[in-house]
N, C-alpha and C positions, 0 to 999 in steps of 0.2 A: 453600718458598713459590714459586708461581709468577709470576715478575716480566715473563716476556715479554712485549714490547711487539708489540701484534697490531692490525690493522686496525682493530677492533671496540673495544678499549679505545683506543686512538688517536685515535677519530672520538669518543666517550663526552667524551676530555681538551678535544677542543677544541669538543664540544658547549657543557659545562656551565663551564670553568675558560678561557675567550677572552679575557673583559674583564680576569681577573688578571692572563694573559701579558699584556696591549697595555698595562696602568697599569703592570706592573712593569717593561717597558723603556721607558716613558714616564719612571719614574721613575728608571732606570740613566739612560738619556740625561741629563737633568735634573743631576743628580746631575753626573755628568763636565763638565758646563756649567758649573758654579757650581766646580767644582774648579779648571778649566782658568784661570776668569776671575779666583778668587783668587790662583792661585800666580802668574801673568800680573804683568808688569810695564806697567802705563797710566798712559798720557803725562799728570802734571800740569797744567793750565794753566798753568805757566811751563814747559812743556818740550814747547810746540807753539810753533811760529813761523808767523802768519798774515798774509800778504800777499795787502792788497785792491786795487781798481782802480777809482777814483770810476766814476759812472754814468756821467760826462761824458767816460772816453776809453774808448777799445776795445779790447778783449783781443788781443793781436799772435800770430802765428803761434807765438813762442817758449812762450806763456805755459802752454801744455798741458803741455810736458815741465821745469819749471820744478822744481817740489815732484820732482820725485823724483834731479834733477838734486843739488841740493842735499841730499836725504837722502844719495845713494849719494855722497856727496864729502865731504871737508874743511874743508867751510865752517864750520859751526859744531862747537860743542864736542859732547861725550860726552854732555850733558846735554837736547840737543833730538833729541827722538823723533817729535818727526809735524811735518811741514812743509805749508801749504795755500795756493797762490796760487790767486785768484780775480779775477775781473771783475764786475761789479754796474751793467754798461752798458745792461741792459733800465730804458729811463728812464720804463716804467708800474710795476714793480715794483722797480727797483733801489734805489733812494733807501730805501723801506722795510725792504726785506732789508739796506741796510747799516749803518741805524741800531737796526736789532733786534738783529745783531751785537753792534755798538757797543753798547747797553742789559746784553747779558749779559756783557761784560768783554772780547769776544771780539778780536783785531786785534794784529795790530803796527805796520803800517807801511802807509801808504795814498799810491797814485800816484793824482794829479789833477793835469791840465791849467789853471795859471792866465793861462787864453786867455779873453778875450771877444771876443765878435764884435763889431764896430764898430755902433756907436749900440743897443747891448744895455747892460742894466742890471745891473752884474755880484753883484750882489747878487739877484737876484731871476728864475727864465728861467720859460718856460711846461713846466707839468705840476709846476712848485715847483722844476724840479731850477737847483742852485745851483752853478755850475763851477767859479769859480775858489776860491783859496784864503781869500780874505776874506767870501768865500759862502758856505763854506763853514764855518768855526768861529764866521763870527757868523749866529746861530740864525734869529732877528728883530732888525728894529728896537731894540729895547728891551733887548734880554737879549745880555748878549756871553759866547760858550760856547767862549775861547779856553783853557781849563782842562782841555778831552780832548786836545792836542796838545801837544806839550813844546817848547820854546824850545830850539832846535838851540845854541847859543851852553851853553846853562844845561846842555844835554846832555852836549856833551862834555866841559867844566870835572867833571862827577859822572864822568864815563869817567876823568882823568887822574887827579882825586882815590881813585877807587877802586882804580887802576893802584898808584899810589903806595904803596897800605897795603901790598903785596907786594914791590914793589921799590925804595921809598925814594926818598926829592926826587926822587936823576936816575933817574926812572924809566926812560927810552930807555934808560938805560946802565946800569943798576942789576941786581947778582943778584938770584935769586927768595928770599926770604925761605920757606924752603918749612915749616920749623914751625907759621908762618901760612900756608899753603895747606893741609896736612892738620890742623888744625882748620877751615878754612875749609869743605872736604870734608864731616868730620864731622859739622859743624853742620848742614849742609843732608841730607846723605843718612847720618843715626847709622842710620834705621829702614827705606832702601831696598831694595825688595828683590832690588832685583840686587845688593847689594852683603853677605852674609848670612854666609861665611867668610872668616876672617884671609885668604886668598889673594885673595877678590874683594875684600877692602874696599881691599887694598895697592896689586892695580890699580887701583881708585877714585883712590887716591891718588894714584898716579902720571899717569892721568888728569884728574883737578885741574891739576895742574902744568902738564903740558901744555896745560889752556884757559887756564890765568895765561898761558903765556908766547905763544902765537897772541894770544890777548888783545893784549897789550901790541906785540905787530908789527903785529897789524891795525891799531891804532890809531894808528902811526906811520903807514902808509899813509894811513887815511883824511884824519890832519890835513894831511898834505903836498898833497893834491888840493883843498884849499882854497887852496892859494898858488900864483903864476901859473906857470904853466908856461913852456915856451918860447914861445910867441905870445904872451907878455903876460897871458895870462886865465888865472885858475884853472877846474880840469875840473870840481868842485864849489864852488858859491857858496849865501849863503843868501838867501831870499824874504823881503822884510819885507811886514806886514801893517802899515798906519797908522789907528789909530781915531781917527774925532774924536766929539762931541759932536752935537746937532742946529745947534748955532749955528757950529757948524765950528773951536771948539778942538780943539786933539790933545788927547786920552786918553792914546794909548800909542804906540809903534813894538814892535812885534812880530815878530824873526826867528823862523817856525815853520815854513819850507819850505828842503827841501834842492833846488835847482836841477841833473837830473841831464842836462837835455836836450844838452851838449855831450861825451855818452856816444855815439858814433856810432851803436852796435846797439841801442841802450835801445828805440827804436820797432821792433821783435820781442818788447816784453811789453807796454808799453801807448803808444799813441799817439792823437791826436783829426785829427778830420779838420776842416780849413779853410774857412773861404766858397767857395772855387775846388775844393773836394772833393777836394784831397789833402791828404797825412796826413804831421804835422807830430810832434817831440817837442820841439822847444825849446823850449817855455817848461812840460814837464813835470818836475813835483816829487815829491816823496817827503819824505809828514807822518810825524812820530813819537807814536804813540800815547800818552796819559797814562794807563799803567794802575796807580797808584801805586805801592804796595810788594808787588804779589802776587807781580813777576817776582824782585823780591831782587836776587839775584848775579848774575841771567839778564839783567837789563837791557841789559846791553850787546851781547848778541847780534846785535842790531842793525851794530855795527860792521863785525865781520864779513863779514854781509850786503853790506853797502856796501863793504868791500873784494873781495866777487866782484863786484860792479858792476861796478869799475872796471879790473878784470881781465879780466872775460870780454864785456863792453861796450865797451871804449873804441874 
């Protein structure tokens, strides 16, 4: 048989058989697409960590190299795979882009300036946008939407209590309980698929341990920043929010703002600018997102967070 490939039969192949070669590597690529994207490991919703920037401060010089600062480090556990700091200061679009967010689950931790400008209505600014913190989770008039931010107080009490099931009462000083941190493991990642032979799943494990026990230092850290330091003032304090009624009874007092502006460097991620048009971070906060139980274990990442704060800000 004569099988030579010659000019004439070669111009013939890609006369009449074109559209099959271009669908059949249409459909090789395709193919390698959907392979790559299953075998692939992608980030959960609880194992992204998203940090926003109210409309009402502006994104600082640092805020660009922020998200990858913290992927390439030690900040967080084994378990957060995509990090995103944002700002949402365009105050024609902003407001909307970050309640769309917020609508799809989306956030963790939101820095807002609870500054008004003097004889401003802090409740209510022009274009809608609402700056400070009480303008912020109360929606309207009528409707109080303090239920998307968690009560910092109520927060960390769930951080020590969860600390504890690992290392008992004296949690500060307590060993790791690690039979309960590899079931801990277990439970959240039996079906992960990084974790697929007895040799990854052991590192899994040992990786576990490892967020138990950063865990439980981070959060020594963090509560100690709450207590005053050598100047008499603690570095972190918290915001109360006071609701009253129309007839001007109290409703509620509400701690839901971590006060982080006596962070020196903080204003290189987000700061607001003054009546006098310079650019202030004292009275900037950092809300805690309510995203109920979708983060699980991962809630606390948070802490963490806040102890590079305080590390790499002060």
């Amino acid at each position: 048989m004569d099988a030579r490939i010659t000019k004439s039969r070669l111009a013939n192949l890609l006369s009449y058989d074109w559209l099959k070669i271009l669908l059949a590597i249409i459909f090789a690529a395709g193919a390698l697409l959907v392979f790559f994207t299953t075998v692939g490991t992608r980030p959960a919703r609880y194992q992204e960590f998203e940090i926003y920037g109210h409309p009402g401060v502006v994104r600082g010089e640092g805020l660009t190299e922020l998200a990858t600062t913290l992927e390439g480090g030690d900040v967080f556990s084994y378990e957060i795979l995509s990090v995103n700091a944002t700002s949402f200061e365009d105050e024609r679009y902003g407001y909307a882009a970050l309640n769309a967010r917020r609508a799809a689950g989306q956030g963790n931790v939101l820095f807002i300036a609870d500054y008004a400008p003097e004889g401003e209505d802090p409740l209510e600014y022009e274009n809608g946008l609402r700056r400070t913190i009480k303008g912020y989770v109360i929606r309207d008039p009528e409707g109080w939407h303090l239920e998307m931010v968690l009560e910092v107080e109520d927060y960390f009490k769930g951080a020590v209590a969860y600390v504890k099931q690992f290392f008992g009462e004296d949690w500060e000083n307590g060993t790791l309980d690690e039979a309960r941190a590899e079931q801990c493991f277990y439970n959240r990642n039996g079906k992960d698929k990084r974790f697929k032979t007895e040799a990854q799943k052991k590192e899994g494990v040992a990786l576990e341990k490892e967020r138990l026990l950063s865990l439980r230092d981070d959060l020594k850290v963090v509560l100690s920043a709450f207590e005053p330091d050598e100047t008499g003032e603690p570095l972190l304090s918290v915001t109360t929010v006071t609701v009253t009624d129309d007839a001007g009874e109290l409703i509620g007092e509400y701690g839901v703002g971590i006060k982080v502006g006596r962070l020196s460097r903080i204003s290189s991620l987000y700061y607001y600018v003054l009546e006098d048009k310079t650019r202030s971070a004292e009275q900037l906060n950092m809300l805690l997102y309510n995203n109920g139980d979708r983060r699980g274990d991962l809630e606390y990442e948070t802490v963490s967070f806040l102890r590079y704060l305080i590390e790499a800000y002060k």
